[in-house]
N, C-alpha and C positions, 0 to 999 in steps of 0.2 A: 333448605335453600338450594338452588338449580343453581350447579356449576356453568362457567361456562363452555361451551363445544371445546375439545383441545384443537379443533381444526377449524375456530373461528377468527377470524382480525378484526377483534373487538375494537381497535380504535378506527378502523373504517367503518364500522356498523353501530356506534357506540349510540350517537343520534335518530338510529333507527328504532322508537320504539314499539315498532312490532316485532323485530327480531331480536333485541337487547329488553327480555323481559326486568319487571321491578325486581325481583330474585334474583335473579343474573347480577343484575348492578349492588344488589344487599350483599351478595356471595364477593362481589370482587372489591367492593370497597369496604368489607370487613377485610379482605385479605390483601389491602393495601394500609393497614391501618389507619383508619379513618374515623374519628369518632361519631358520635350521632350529631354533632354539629356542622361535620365536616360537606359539602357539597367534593365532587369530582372534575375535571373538565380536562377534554384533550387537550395535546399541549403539542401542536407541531416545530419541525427543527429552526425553522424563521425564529417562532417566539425563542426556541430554546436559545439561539444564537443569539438573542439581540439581549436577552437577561443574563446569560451565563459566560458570553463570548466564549462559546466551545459546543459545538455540533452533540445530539443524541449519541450514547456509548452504541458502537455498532451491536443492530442485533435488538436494542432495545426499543421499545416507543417510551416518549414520554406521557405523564400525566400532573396534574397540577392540584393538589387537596387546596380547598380555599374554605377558610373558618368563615361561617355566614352570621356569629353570633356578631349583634351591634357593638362597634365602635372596634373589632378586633385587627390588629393588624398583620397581615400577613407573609410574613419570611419567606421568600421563595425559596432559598438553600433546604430551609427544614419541610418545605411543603411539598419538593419536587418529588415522582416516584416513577423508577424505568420498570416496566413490566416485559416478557416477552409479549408478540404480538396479539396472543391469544388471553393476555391478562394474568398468565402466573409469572412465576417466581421475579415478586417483587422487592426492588432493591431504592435504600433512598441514595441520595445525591452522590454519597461519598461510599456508593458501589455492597453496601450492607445487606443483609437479608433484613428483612422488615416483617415483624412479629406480628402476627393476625389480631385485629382489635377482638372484644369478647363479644 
């Protein structure tokens, strides 16, 4: 799996899929743990405020895992995940390191 750049701002280019190859996004949402059900989606500080009422932790960007299986419903507290800008070291809600799925 193709890391991604340490000097990329994945959540600015995240949409871009000529520059945010399929590998890329396998590599970062294995190391968001995300299962194979799991979709991804950025999560700016608007949404994060209006769900959390409390702004992104400085320094991080948000992201949002969203279970795509039917009829699941989706916990934002347990779904949310702060990455640095470039997609590593990921932390969930309550500021944790977050164990890479297999």
């Amino acid at each position: 799996m193709q890391e991604v750049p340490i000097d990329m701002n994945l959540q600015l280019r995240w949409r871009d899929h000529r520059t945010v190859t399929d590998n890329m996004a396998r590599w970062f949402k294995k190391n968001c743990g995300c299962e194979p059900y799991h979709g991804i989606k950025d999560f700016d500080n608007t949404s994060h405020r209006g769900i959390f009422s409390k702004d992104i932790p400085e320094g991080k960007v948000a992201w949002m895992k969203v279970d795509r299986r039917n009829g699941a419903m989706n916990i934002f507290v347990n779904n949310v995940v702060y990455t640095d800008v470039n997609g590593r070291n990921p932390l969930d809600y309550n500021m944790n390191p977050i164990t890479p799925s297999n």
